[in-house]
C-alpha positions in Angstrom: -46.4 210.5 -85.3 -46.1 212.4 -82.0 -43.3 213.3 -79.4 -43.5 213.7 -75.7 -40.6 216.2 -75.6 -39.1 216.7 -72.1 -36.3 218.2 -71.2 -33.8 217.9 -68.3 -35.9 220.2 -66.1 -39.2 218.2 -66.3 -40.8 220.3 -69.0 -42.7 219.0 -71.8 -42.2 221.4 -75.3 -45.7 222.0 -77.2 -46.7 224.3 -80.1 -49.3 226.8 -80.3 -51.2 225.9 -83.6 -53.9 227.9 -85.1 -56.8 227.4 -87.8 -56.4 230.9 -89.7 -59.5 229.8 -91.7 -61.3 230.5 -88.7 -62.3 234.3 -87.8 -61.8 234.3 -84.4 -58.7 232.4 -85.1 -58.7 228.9 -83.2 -56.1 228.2 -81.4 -55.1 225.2 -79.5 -51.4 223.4 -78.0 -49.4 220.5 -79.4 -46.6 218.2 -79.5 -44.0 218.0 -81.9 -44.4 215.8 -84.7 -46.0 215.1 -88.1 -46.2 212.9 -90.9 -44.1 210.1 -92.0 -42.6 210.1 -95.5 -43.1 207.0 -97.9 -40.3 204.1 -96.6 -39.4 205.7 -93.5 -40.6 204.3 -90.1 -41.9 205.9 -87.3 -38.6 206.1 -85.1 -37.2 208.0 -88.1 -40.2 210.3 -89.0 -39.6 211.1 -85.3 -36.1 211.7 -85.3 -36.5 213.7 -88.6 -39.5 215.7 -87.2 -37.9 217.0 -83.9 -34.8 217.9 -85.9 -37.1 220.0 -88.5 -39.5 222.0 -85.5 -36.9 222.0 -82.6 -33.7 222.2 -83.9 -32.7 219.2 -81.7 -31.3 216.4 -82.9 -31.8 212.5 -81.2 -31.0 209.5 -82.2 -33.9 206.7 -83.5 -32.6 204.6 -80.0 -33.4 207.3 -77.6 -36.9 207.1 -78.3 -39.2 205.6 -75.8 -42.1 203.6 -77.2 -44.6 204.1 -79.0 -46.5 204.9 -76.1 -49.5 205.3 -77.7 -51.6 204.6 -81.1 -54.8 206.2 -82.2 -56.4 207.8 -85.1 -57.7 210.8 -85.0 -59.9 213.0 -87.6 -58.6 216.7 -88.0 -61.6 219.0 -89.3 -60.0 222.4 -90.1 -61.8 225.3 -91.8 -59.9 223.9 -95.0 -59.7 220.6 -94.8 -60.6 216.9 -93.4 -57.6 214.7 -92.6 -57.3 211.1 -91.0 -54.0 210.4 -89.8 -52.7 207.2 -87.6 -50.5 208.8 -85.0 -47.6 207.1 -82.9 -46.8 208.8 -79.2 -42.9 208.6 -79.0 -41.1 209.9 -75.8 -37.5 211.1 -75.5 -35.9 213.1 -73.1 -32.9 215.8 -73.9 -30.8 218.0 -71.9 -32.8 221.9 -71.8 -31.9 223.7 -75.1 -33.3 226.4 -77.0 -36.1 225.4 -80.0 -35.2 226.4 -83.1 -37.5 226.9 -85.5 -36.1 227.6 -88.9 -36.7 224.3 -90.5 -40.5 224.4 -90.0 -42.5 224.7 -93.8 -43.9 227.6 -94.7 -47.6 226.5 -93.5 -45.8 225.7 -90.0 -44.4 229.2 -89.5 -48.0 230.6 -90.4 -50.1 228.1 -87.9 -47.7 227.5 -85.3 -47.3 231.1 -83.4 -45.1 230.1 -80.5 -43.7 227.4 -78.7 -43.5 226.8 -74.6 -42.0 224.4 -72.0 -44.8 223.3 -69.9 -44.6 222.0 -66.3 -47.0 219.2 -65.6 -48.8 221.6 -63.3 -48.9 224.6 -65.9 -50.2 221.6 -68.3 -53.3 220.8 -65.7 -54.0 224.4 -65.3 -54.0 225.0 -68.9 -56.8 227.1 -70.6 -56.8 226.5 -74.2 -56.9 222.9 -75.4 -53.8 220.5 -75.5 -54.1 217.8 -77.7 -54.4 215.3 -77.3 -56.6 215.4 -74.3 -55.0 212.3 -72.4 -51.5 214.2 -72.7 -50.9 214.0 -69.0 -51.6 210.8 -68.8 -49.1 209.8 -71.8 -46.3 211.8 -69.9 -47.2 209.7 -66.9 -46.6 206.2 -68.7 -43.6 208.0 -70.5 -42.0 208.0 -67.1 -43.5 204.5 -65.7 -41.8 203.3 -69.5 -38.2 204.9 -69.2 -38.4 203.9 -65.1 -37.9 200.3 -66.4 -36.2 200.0 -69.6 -35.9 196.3 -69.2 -39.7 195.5 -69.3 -42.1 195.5 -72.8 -44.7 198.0 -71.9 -48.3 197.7 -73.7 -48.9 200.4 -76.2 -51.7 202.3 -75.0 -54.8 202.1 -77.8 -56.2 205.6 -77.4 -58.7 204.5 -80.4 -60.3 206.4 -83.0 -60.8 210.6 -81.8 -61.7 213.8 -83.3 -60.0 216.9 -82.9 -61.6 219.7 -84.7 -62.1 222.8 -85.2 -65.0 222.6 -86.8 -67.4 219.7 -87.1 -66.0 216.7 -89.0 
Protein backbone atom coordinates (compact mmCIF):
# COMPACT_ATOMS: atom_id res chain seq x y z
CA UNK A 1 0.00 0.00 0.00
CA UNK A 2 1.06 3.40 -1.32
CA UNK A 3 0.22 7.23 -0.65
CA UNK A 4 0.22 10.12 -3.00
CA UNK A 5 1.06 12.64 -0.22
CA UNK A 6 0.29 16.29 -1.16
CA UNK A 7 0.23 18.95 0.78
CA UNK A 8 -1.57 22.36 0.68
CA UNK A 9 1.10 23.89 -1.53
CA UNK A 10 0.85 21.33 -4.40
CA UNK A 11 3.84 19.23 -3.33
CA UNK A 12 3.95 15.58 -3.28
CA UNK A 13 6.34 14.03 -0.17
CA UNK A 14 8.69 11.08 -1.35
CA UNK A 15 11.53 9.20 0.33
CA UNK A 16 14.99 8.64 -0.73
CA UNK A 17 15.47 4.73 -0.34
CA UNK A 18 18.67 3.00 -0.89
CA UNK A 19 19.96 -0.69 -1.44
CA UNK A 20 23.11 -0.63 1.01
CA UNK A 21 23.83 -4.20 -0.28
CA UNK A 22 24.86 -2.52 -3.38
CA UNK A 23 28.54 -0.86 -3.63
CA UNK A 24 27.74 1.96 -5.31
CA UNK A 25 24.81 2.32 -3.12
CA UNK A 26 21.53 2.37 -5.27
CA UNK A 27 19.43 4.90 -4.65
CA UNK A 28 16.08 5.70 -5.90
CA UNK A 29 12.57 8.02 -4.68
CA UNK A 30 9.37 6.85 -3.09
CA UNK A 31 6.03 7.30 -1.65
CA UNK A 32 5.03 6.73 1.66
CA UNK A 33 3.71 3.50 2.55
CA UNK A 34 4.23 -0.15 3.25
CA UNK A 35 2.83 -3.28 4.20
CA UNK A 36 -0.50 -4.12 5.66
CA UNK A 37 -0.60 -6.10 8.99
CA UNK A 38 -2.83 -9.37 9.22
CA UNK A 39 -6.76 -8.07 9.67
CA UNK A 40 -6.23 -4.64 8.85
CA UNK A 41 -7.41 -3.08 5.46
CA UNK A 42 -5.75 -1.01 3.24
CA UNK A 43 -7.43 2.49 4.33
CA UNK A 44 -5.95 1.59 7.82
CA UNK A 45 -2.43 0.23 6.77
CA UNK A 46 -2.50 3.72 5.08
CA UNK A 47 -3.60 5.72 7.91
CA UNK A 48 -1.22 3.77 10.17
CA UNK A 49 1.74 4.04 7.71
CA UNK A 50 1.67 7.91 7.13
CA UNK A 51 1.37 8.31 10.88
CA UNK A 52 4.58 5.92 11.38
CA UNK A 53 7.06 7.73 8.36
CA UNK A 54 5.47 11.29 8.45
CA UNK A 55 4.38 12.00 11.64
CA UNK A 56 1.00 13.11 10.19
CA UNK A 57 -2.00 11.78 11.22
CA UNK A 58 -5.39 11.41 8.71
CA UNK A 59 -8.26 9.85 9.10
CA UNK A 60 -9.20 6.33 6.94
CA UNK A 61 -12.18 8.85 5.20
CA UNK A 62 -9.77 11.35 3.82
CA UNK A 63 -8.29 8.98 1.66
CA UNK A 64 -8.93 9.11 -2.02
CA UNK A 65 -9.15 5.80 -3.85
CA UNK A 66 -7.35 3.31 -4.36
CA UNK A 67 -6.22 4.96 -7.37
CA UNK A 68 -4.25 2.30 -8.46
CA UNK A 69 -3.41 -1.61 -8.12
CA UNK A 70 -0.43 -3.46 -9.32
CA UNK A 71 2.09 -5.97 -8.24
CA UNK A 72 5.32 -5.34 -8.42
CA UNK A 73 8.57 -7.64 -7.79
CA UNK A 74 11.32 -5.89 -5.66
CA UNK A 75 14.90 -7.55 -6.42
CA UNK A 76 17.29 -6.05 -3.77
CA UNK A 77 20.83 -7.15 -3.22
CA UNK A 78 19.26 -9.19 -0.18
CA UNK A 79 16.20 -10.21 -1.07
CA UNK A 80 13.14 -10.99 -3.65
CA UNK A 81 9.77 -9.67 -2.57
CA UNK A 82 6.24 -9.65 -4.34
CA UNK A 83 3.92 -7.34 -2.82
CA UNK A 84 0.23 -6.23 -4.09
CA UNK A 85 0.26 -2.52 -3.67
CA UNK A 86 -2.80 -0.04 -3.39
CA UNK A 87 -2.19 3.87 -4.59
CA UNK A 88 -4.11 5.96 -1.90
CA UNK A 89 -4.25 9.86 -2.20
CA UNK A 90 -4.80 12.32 0.61
CA UNK A 91 -4.12 15.76 0.89
CA UNK A 92 -3.07 17.73 4.26
CA UNK A 93 -2.25 21.14 5.19
CA UNK A 94 2.06 21.71 4.76
CA UNK A 95 3.71 20.30 7.93
CA UNK A 96 6.97 19.17 8.78
CA UNK A 97 7.72 15.05 8.38
CA UNK A 98 8.69 13.55 11.21
CA UNK A 99 10.45 10.70 11.14
CA UNK A 100 10.92 9.06 14.51
CA UNK A 101 8.58 6.19 14.16
CA UNK A 102 10.25 4.72 11.04
CA UNK A 103 11.94 0.86 12.06
CA UNK A 104 15.28 0.57 12.43
CA UNK A 105 15.79 -0.83 8.56
CA UNK A 106 13.75 2.48 7.52
CA UNK A 107 16.20 4.95 9.17
CA UNK A 108 19.16 2.99 7.53
CA UNK A 109 17.51 2.84 3.77
CA UNK A 110 15.58 5.81 3.71
CA UNK A 111 18.31 8.93 3.80
CA UNK A 112 16.01 11.82 3.33
CA UNK A 113 12.77 13.01 2.55
CA UNK A 114 11.54 15.92 -0.04
CA UNK A 115 8.39 17.78 -1.25
CA UNK A 116 8.38 17.59 -4.88
CA UNK A 117 6.64 20.01 -7.35
CA UNK A 118 5.21 18.24 -10.32
CA UNK A 119 7.79 19.97 -12.37
CA UNK A 120 10.80 19.07 -10.01
CA UNK A 121 9.16 15.41 -10.30
CA UNK A 122 9.40 15.62 -14.42
CA UNK A 123 12.88 16.95 -14.20
CA UNK A 124 13.86 14.31 -11.75
CA UNK A 125 17.25 12.39 -12.20
CA UNK A 126 17.25 9.44 -10.18
CA UNK A 127 14.24 7.06 -10.43
CA UNK A 128 10.73 7.68 -8.77
CA UNK A 129 8.88 4.75 -8.36
CA UNK A 130 6.69 3.93 -9.52
CA UNK A 131 7.37 5.17 -13.00
CA UNK A 132 3.61 6.24 -13.84
CA UNK A 133 3.78 8.61 -10.59
CA UNK A 134 2.88 11.61 -12.48
CA UNK A 135 0.30 10.18 -13.99
CA UNK A 136 -1.29 8.74 -10.58
CA UNK A 137 -1.12 12.47 -9.16
CA UNK A 138 -2.90 13.52 -12.26
CA UNK A 139 -6.00 11.06 -11.63
CA UNK A 140 -5.57 11.88 -7.84
CA UNK A 141 -6.77 15.33 -8.83
CA UNK A 142 -9.29 14.29 -11.71
CA UNK A 143 -10.65 11.83 -8.48
CA UNK A 144 -10.90 14.47 -5.57
CA UNK A 145 -12.32 17.16 -8.50
CA UNK A 146 -15.50 15.02 -8.40
CA UNK A 147 -16.06 13.28 -5.24
CA UNK A 148 -19.50 12.38 -6.25
CA UNK A 149 -18.51 10.00 -9.17
CA UNK A 150 -16.88 6.11 -8.79
CA UNK A 151 -13.67 6.43 -10.56
CA UNK A 152 -12.10 3.14 -12.15
CA UNK A 153 -9.05 1.86 -10.33
CA UNK A 154 -6.33 2.15 -12.60
CA UNK A 155 -4.67 -1.66 -13.12
CA UNK A 156 -1.02 -0.76 -13.48
CA UNK A 157 -0.47 -4.71 -13.78
CA UNK A 158 2.31 -6.78 -12.79
CA UNK A 159 6.04 -4.58 -12.70
CA UNK A 160 9.49 -4.99 -11.58
CA UNK A 161 11.36 -2.56 -9.75
CA UNK A 162 14.89 -3.70 -8.98
CA UNK A 163 17.96 -3.21 -8.22
CA UNK A 164 19.22 -5.93 -9.39
CA UNK A 165 17.81 -8.59 -11.80
CA UNK A 166 14.84 -10.43 -10.38
Amino acid sequence: MRVLLVDDREHLLLFRDSDLGLAPVRHWWITPGGGVEAGESDRAAAVRELAEETGVVVAEGDLVGPLATRTVVHGYSDVVTTQDEAFWFVRVPAFDVDTSGHTALERLTMTEHRWWSRDELAAAAEEVWPAELLELWAAALDATGDRGRRHPVWDLGNVEESTVAV
